[in-house]
C-alpha positions as a Markdown table, in Angstrom:
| # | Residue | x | y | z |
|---|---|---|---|---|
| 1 | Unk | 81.1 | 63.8 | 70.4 |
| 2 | Unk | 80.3 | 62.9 | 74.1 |
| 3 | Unk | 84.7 | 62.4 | 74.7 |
| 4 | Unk | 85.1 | 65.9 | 73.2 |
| 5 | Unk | 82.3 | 67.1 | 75.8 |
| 6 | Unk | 84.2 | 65.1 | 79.0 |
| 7 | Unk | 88.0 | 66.9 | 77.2 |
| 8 | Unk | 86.1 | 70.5 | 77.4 |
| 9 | Unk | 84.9 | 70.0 | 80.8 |
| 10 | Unk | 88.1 | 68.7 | 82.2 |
| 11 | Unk | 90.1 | 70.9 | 80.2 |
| 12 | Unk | 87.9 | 74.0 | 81.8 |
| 13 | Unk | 88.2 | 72.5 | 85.2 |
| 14 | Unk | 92.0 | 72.7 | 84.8 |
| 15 | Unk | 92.1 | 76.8 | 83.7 |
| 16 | Unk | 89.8 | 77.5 | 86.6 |
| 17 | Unk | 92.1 | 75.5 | 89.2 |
| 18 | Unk | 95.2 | 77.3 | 87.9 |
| 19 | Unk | 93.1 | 81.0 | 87.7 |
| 20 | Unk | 93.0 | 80.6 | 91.3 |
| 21 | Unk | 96.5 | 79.3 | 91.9 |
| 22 | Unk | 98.5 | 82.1 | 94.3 |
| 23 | Unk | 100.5 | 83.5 | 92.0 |
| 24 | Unk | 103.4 | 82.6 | 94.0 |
| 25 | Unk | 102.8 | 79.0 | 94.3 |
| 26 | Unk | 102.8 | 76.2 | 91.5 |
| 27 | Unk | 99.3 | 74.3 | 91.4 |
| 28 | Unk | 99.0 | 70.5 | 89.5 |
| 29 | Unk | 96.7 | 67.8 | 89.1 |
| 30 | Unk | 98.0 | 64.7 | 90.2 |
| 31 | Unk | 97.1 | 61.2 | 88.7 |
| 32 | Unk | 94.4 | 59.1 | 90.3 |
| 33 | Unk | 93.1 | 62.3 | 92.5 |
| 34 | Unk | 90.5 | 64.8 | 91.9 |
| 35 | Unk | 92.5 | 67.4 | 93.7 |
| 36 | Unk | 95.3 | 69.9 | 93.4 |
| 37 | Unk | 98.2 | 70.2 | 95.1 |
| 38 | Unk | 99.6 | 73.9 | 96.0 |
| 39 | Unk | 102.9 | 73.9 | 96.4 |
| 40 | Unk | 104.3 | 77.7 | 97.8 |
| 41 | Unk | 107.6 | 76.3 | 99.6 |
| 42 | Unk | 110.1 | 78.6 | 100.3 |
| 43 | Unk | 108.4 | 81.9 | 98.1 |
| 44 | Unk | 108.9 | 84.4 | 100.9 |
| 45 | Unk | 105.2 | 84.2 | 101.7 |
| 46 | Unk | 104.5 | 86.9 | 104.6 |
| 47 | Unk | 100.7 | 86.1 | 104.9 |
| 48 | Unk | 98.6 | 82.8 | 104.3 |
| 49 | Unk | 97.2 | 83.2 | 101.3 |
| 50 | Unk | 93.2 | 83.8 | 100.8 |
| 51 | Unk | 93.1 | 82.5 | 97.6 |
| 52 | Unk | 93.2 | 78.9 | 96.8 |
| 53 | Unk | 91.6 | 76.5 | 94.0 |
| 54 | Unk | 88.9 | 75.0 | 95.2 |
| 55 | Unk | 89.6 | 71.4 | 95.1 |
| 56 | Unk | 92.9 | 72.3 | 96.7 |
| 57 | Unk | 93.9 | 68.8 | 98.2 |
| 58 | Unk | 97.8 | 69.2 | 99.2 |
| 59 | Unk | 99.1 | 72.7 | 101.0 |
| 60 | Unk | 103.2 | 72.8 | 100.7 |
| 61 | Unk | 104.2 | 76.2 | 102.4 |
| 62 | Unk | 107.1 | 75.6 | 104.1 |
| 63 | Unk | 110.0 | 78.1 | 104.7 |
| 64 | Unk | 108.3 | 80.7 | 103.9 |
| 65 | Unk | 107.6 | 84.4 | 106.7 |
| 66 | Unk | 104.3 | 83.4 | 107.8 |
| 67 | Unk | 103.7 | 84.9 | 111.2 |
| 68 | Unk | 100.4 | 84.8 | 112.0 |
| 69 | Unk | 97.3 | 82.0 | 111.2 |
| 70 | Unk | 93.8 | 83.3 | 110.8 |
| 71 | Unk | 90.4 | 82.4 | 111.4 |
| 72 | Unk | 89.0 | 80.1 | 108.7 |
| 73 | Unk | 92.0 | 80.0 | 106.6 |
| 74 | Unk | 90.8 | 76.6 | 105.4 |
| 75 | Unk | 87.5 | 76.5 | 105.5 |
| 76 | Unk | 86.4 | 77.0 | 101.9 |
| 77 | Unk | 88.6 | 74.0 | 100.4 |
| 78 | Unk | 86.2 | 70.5 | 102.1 |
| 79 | Unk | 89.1 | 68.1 | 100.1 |
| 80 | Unk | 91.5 | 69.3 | 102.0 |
| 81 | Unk | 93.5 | 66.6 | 103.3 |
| 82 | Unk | 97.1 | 67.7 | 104.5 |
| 83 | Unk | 99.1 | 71.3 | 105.1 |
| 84 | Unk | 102.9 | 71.7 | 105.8 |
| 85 | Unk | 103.7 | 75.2 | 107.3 |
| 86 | Unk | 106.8 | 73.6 | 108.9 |
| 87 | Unk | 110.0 | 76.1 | 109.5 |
| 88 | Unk | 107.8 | 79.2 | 109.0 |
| 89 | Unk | 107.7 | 82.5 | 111.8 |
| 90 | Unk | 104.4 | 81.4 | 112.9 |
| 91 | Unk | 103.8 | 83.0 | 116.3 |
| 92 | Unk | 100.0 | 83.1 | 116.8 |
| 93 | Unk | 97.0 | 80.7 | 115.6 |
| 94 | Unk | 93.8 | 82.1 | 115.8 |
| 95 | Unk | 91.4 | 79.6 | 117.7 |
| 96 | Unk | 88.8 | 79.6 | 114.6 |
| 97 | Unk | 91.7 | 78.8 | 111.6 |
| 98 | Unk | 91.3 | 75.6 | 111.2 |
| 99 | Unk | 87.1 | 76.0 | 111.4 |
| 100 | Unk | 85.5 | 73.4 | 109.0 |
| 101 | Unk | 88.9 | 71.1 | 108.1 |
| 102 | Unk | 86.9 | 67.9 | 108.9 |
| 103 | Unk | 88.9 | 66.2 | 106.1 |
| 104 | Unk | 92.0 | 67.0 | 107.2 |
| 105 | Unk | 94.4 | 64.6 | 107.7 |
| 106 | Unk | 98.4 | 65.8 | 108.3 |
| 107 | Unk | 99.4 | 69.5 | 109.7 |
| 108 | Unk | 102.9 | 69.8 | 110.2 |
| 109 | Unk | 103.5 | 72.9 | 112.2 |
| 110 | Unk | 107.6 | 71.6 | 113.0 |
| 111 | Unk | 110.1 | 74.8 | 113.5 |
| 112 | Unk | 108.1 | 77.8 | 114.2 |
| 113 | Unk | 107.9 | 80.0 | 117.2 |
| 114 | Unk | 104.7 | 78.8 | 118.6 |
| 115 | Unk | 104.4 | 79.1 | 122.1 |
| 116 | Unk | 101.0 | 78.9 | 123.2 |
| 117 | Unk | 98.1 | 76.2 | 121.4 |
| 118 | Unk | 94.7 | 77.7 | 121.3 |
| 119 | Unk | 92.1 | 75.9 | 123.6 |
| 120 | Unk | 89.8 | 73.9 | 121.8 |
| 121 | Unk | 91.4 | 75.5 | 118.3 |
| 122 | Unk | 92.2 | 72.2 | 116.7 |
| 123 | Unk | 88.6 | 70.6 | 117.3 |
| 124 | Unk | 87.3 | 70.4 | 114.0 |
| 125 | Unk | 90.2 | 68.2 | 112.9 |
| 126 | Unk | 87.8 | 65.4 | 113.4 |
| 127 | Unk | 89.6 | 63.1 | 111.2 |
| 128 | Unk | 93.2 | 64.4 | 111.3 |
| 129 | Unk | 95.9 | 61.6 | 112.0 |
| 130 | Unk | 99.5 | 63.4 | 112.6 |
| 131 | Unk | 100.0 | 66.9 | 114.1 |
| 132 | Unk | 103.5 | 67.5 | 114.5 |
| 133 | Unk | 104.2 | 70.3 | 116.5 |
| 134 | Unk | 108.2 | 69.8 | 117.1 |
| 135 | Unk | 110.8 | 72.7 | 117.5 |
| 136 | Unk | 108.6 | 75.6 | 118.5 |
| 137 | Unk | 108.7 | 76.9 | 122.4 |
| 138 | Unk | 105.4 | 75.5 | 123.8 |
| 139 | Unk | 105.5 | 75.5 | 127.5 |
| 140 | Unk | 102.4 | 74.3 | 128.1 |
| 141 | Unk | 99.8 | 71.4 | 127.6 |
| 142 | Unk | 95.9 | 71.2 | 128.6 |
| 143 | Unk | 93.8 | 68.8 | 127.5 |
| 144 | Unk | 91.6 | 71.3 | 125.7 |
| 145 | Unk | 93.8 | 72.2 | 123.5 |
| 146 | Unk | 93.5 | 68.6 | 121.5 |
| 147 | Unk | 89.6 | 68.5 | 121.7 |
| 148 | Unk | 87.4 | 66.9 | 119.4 |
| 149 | Unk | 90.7 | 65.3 | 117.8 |
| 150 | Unk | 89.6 | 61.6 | 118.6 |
| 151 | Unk | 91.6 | 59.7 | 115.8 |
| 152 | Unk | 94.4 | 61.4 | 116.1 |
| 153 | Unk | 97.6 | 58.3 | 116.0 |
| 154 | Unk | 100.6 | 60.5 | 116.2 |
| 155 | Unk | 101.2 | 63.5 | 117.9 |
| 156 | Unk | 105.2 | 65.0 | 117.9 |
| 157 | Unk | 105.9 | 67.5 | 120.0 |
| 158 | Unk | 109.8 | 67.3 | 120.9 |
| 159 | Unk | 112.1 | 70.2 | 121.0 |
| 160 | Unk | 110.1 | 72.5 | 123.0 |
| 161 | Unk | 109.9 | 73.8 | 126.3 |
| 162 | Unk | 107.6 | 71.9 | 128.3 |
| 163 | Unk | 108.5 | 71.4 | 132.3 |
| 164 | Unk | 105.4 | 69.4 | 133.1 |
| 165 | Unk | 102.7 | 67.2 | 132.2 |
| 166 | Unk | 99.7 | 68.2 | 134.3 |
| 167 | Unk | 96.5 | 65.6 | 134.9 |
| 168 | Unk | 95.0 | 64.6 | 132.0 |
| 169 | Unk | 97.0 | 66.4 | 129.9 |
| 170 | Unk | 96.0 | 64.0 | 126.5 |
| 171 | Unk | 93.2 | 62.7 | 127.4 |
| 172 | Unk | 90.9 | 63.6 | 124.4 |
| 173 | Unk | 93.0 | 61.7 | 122.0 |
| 174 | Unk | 91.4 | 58.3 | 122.4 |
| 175 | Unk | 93.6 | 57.0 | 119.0 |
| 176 | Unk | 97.1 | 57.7 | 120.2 |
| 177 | Unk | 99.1 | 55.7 | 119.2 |
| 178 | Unk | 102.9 | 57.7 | 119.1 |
| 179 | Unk | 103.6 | 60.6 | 121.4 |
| 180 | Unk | 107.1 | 62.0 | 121.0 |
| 181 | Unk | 107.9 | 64.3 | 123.9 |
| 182 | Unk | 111.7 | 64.2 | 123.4 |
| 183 | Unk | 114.1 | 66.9 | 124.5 |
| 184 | Unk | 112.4 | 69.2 | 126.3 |
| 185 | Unk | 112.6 | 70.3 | 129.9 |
| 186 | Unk | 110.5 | 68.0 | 131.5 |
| 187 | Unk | 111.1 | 67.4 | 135.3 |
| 188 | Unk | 107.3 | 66.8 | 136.4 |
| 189 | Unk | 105.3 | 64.1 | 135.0 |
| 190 | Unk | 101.6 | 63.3 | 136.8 |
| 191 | Unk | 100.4 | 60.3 | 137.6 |
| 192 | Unk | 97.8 | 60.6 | 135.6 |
| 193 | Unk | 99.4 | 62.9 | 132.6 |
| 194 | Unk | 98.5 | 59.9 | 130.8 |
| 195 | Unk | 95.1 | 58.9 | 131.1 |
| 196 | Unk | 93.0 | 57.9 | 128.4 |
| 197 | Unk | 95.5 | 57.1 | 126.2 |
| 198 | Unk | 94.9 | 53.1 | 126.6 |
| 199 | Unk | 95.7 | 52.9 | 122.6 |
| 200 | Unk | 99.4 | 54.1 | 123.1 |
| 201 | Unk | 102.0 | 52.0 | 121.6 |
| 202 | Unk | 105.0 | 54.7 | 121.6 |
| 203 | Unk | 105.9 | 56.9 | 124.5 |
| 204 | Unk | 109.5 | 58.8 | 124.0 |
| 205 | Unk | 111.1 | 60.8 | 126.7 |
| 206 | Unk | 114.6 | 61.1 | 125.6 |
| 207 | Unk | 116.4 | 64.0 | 127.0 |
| 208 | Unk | 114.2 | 65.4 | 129.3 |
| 209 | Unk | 115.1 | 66.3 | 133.0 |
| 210 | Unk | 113.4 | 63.6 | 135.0 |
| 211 | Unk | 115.2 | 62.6 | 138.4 |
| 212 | Unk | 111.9 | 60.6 | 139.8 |
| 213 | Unk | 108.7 | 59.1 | 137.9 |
| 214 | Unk | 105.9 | 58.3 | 140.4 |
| 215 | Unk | 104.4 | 54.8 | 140.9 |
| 216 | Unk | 101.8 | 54.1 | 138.5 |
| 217 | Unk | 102.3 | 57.2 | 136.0 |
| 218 | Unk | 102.3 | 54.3 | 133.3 |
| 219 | Unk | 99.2 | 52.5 | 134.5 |
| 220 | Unk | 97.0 | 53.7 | 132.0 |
| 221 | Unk | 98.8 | 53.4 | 128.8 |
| 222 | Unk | 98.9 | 49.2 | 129.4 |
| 223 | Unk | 99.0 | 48.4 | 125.3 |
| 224 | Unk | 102.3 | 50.2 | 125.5 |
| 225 | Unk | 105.1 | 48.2 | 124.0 |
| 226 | Unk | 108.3 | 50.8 | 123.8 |
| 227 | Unk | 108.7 | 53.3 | 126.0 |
| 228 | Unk | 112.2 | 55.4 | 126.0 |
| 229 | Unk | 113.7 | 57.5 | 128.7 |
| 230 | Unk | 117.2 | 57.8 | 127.5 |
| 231 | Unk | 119.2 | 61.2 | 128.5 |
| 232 | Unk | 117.5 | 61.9 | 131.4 |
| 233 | Unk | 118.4 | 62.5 | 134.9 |
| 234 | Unk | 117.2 | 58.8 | 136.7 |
| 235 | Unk | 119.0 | 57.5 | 139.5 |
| 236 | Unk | 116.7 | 54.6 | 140.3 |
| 237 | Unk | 113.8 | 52.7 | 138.9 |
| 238 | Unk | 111.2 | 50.0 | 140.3 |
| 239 | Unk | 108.8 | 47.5 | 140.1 |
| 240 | Unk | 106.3 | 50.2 | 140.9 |
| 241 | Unk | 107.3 | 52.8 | 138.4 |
| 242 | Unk | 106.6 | 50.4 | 135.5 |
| 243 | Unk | 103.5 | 48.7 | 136.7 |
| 244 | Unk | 100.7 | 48.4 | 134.3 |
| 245 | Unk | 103.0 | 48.2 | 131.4 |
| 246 | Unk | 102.0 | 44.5 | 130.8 |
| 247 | Unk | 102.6 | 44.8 | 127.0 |
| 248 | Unk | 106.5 | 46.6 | 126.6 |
| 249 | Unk | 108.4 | 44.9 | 124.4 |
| 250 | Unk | 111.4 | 47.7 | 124.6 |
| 251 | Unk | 112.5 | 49.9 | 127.1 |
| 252 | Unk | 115.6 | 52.1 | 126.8 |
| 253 | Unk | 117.2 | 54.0 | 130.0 |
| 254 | Unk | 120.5 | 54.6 | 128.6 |
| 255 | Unk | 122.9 | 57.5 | 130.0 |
| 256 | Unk | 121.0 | 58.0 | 133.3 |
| 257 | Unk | 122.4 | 58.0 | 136.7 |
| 258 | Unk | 121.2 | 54.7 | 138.0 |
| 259 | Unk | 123.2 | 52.8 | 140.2 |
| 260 | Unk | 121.0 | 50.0 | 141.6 |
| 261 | Unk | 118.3 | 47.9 | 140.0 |
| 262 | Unk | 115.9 | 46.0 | 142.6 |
| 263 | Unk | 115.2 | 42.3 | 141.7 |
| 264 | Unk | 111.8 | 42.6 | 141.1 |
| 265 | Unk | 112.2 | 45.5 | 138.8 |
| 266 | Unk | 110.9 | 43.9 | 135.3 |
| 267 | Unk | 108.1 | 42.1 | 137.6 |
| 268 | Unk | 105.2 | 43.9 | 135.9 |
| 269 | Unk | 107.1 | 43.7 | 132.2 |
| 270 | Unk | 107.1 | 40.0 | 131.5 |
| 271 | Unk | 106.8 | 40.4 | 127.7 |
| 272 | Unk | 109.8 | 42.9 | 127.3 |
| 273 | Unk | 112.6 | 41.5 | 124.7 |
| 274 | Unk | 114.9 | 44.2 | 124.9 |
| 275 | Unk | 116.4 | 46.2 | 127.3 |
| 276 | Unk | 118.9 | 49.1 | 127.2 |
| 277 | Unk | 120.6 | 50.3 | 130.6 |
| 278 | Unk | 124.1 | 51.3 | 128.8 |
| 279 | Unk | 125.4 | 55.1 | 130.3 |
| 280 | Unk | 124.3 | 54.3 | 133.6 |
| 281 | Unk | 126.1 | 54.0 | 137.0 |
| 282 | Unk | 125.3 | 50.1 | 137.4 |
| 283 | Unk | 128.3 | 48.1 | 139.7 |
| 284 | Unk | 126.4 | 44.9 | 139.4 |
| 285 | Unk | 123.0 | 43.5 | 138.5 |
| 286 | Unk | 121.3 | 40.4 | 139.1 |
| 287 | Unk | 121.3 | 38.2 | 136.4 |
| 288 | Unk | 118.6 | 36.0 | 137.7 |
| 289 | Unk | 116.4 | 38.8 | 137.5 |
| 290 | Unk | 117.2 | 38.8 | 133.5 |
| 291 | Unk | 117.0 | 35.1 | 133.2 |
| 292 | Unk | 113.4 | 35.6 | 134.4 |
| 293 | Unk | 112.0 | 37.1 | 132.2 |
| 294 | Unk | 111.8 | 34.5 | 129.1 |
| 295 | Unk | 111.7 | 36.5 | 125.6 |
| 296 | Unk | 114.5 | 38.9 | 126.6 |
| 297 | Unk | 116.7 | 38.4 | 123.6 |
| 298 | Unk | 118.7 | 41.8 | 123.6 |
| 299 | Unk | 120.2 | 43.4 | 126.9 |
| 300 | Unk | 122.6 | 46.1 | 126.5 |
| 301 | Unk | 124.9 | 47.3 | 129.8 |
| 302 | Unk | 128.5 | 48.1 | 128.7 |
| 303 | Unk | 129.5 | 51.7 | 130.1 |
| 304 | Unk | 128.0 | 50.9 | 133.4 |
| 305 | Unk | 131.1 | 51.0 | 135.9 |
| 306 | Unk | 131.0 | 47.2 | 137.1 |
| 307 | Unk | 132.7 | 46.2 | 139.8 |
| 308 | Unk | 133.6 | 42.1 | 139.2 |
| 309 | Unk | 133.5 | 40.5 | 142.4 |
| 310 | Unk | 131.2 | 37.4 | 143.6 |
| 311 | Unk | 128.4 | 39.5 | 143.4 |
| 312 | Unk | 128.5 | 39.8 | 139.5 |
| 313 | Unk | 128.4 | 35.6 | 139.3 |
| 314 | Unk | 125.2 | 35.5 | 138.2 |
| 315 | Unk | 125.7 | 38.0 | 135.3 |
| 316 | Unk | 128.6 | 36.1 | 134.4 |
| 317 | Unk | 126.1 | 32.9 | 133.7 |
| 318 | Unk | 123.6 | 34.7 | 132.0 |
| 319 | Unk | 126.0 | 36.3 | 129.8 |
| 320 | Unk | 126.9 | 32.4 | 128.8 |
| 321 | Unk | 123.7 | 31.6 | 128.3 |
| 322 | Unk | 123.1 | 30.6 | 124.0 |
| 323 | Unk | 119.3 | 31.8 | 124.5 |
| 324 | Unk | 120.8 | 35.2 | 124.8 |
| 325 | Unk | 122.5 | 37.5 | 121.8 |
| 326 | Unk | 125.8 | 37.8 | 123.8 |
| 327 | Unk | 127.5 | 40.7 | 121.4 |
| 328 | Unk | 126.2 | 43.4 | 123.6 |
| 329 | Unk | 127.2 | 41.3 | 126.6 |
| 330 | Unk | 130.7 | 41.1 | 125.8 |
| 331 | Unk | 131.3 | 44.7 | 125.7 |
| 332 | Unk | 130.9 | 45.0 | 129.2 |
| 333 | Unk | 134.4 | 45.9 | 130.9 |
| 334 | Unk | 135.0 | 45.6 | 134.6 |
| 335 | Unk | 136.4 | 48.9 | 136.2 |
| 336 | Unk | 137.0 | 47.5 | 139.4 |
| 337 | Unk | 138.6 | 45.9 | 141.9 |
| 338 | Unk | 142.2 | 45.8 | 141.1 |
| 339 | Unk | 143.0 | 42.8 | 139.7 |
| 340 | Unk | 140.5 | 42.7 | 137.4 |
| 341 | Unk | 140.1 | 46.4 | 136.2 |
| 342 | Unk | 139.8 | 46.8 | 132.1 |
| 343 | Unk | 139.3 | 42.8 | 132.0 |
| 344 | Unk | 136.0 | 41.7 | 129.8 |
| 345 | Unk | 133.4 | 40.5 | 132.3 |
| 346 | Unk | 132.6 | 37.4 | 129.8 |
| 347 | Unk | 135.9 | 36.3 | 130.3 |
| 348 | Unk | 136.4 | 35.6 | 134.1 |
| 349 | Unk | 135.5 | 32.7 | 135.6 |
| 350 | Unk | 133.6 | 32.7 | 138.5 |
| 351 | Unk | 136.5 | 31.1 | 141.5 |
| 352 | Unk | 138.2 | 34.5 | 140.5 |
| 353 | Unk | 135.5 | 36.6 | 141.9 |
| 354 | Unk | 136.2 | 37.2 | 145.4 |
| 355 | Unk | 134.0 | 39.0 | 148.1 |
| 356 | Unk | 135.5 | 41.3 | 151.5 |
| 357 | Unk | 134.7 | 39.6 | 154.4 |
């Protein structure tokens, strides 16, 4: 008698949940979970819907016409735990519409026309781990825009239209631990765009427009261990620029314009183990300088122009070196002088590599 009382009960629990399912959408219990999961993706929605079942765990609701986010959309659903609105038409997001989603853990906002973030409008997301705001046309960051969002871990924001990152722009998020900024039009970092961030592991700044990155601008994020600035506009790097980056393990600079690397470049990046300067305008490079630093394991240079003449001797020897994976090292092709031009650097031997007087 008592299972046919726990059957009634769940079986009523079930009719309500699906009463209050849009009508558009498709609502199920999933095993394990004493929630429901609304799915609404790609129904032609126009409007965020104001009904919901209460124990509404999972939000599905992308690719639908949704323009516009309103005030305390969310607030009436406390096991609410993740919402995709990703390739919508959102434009606008009231400051108050995520009031009261303290539970809430993903919102993926990826692909709308967003341009501006409200100040302070995400700062009931007290427990939310992964806002992804990629392909939408932000242009600008402030710091109160991510209050209150202390354990954040991985923010995405590529694909937009940011130029700079002013002071402080991330300082509220304490967790961080992933910030893509890729391909946007950044030109202007701060030196201190990234302070408080000391939990970073993950910087990306792939296709952006940077020509110059001031001493120190990495100085706070020291747990770092990969930072990428591929596809940008570089044409020189030091010692200075990486300092306080104790802790990178990779660092990729491919397809910049850098033509020189000083000797104590890596000096602040003993622990780094792999290092990508392919795409650049390199004619030579210490090798010394690579040999130095003792858990480098991968180094890839080919499409530099190198120019093999007694200068490149001590690349030649590291290349030989069996400490070394060599298979990225043998790609590298000398472009000049003469004699040597379309020759595989690994191949010459060093009484061949002759200087001007």
């Amino acid at each position: 008698m008592k299972r046919f009382g726990v059957f009634v009960v769940l079986c009523v629990w079930i009719v309500e949940a699906l009463d209050s399912c849009p009508n558009a959408c498709r609502c199920s219990q999933k095993r394990n979970v004493e929630g429901t999961e609304v799915n609404c993706y790609k129904q032609k929605l126009q409007e965020f819907p104001s009904i919901f079942p209460l124990d509404s765990w999972i939000l599905k609701m992308g690719e639908n016409q949704i323009q516009e986010l309103p005030a305390n959309m969310i607030k009436s659903f406390p096991k609410l735990e993740s919402v995709n609105l990703e390739r919508n038409s959102i434009k606008s997001i009231h400051p108050q519409a995520f009031s009261g989603a303290s539970r809430l853990m993903l919102l993926n906002l990826n692909g709308n026309q967003i341009t501006n973030l409200p100040l302070k409008g995400f700062k009931d997301l007290l427990n939310l781990r992964f806002l992804m705001l990629g392909q939408n046309q932000i242009a600008g960051i402030k710091s109160d825009m991510f209050t209150g969002m202390r354990n954040l871990s991985d923010l995405d924001l590529p694909m937009n239209s940011l130029t700079t990152l002013p002071p402080n722009a991330f300082k509220p998020l304490i967790a961080l631990k992933v910030l893509d900024l890729a391909l946007n039009h950044i030109q202007k970092i701060s030196p201190k765009a990234f302070s408080g961030l000391e939990e970073l592991l993950f910087l990306n700044l792939d296709n952006n427009r940077l020509k110059n990155i001031q001493a120190g601008t990495f100085r706070t994020v020291n747990n770092l261990e990969m930072l990428v600035l591929d596809n940008n506009l570089l044409s020189s790097l030091s010692s200075s620029m990486l300092e306080g980056l104790s802790n990178l393990q990779e660092f990729y600079v491919r397809k910049n314009q850098i033509k020189r690397l000083p000797a104590d470049v890596f000096r602040h990046t003993p622990k780094l183990s792999q290092v990508a300067l392919s795409g650049n305008q390199l004619h030579t490079i210490d090798g010394n300088m690579l040999a130095n630093i003792q858990g480098l394991k991968h180094v890839y240079l080919h499409e530099n122009p190198w120019k093999c003449d007694c200068n490149i001797n001590s690349l030649l020897q590291y290349i030989n070196q069996k400490q070394v994976n060599r298979a990225p090292l043998e790609k590298l092709w000398c472009v000049s002088p003469g004699e040597h031009r379309g020759k595989p650097i690994h191949r010459l031997k060093p009484e061949s590599l002759q200087c001007d007087a």
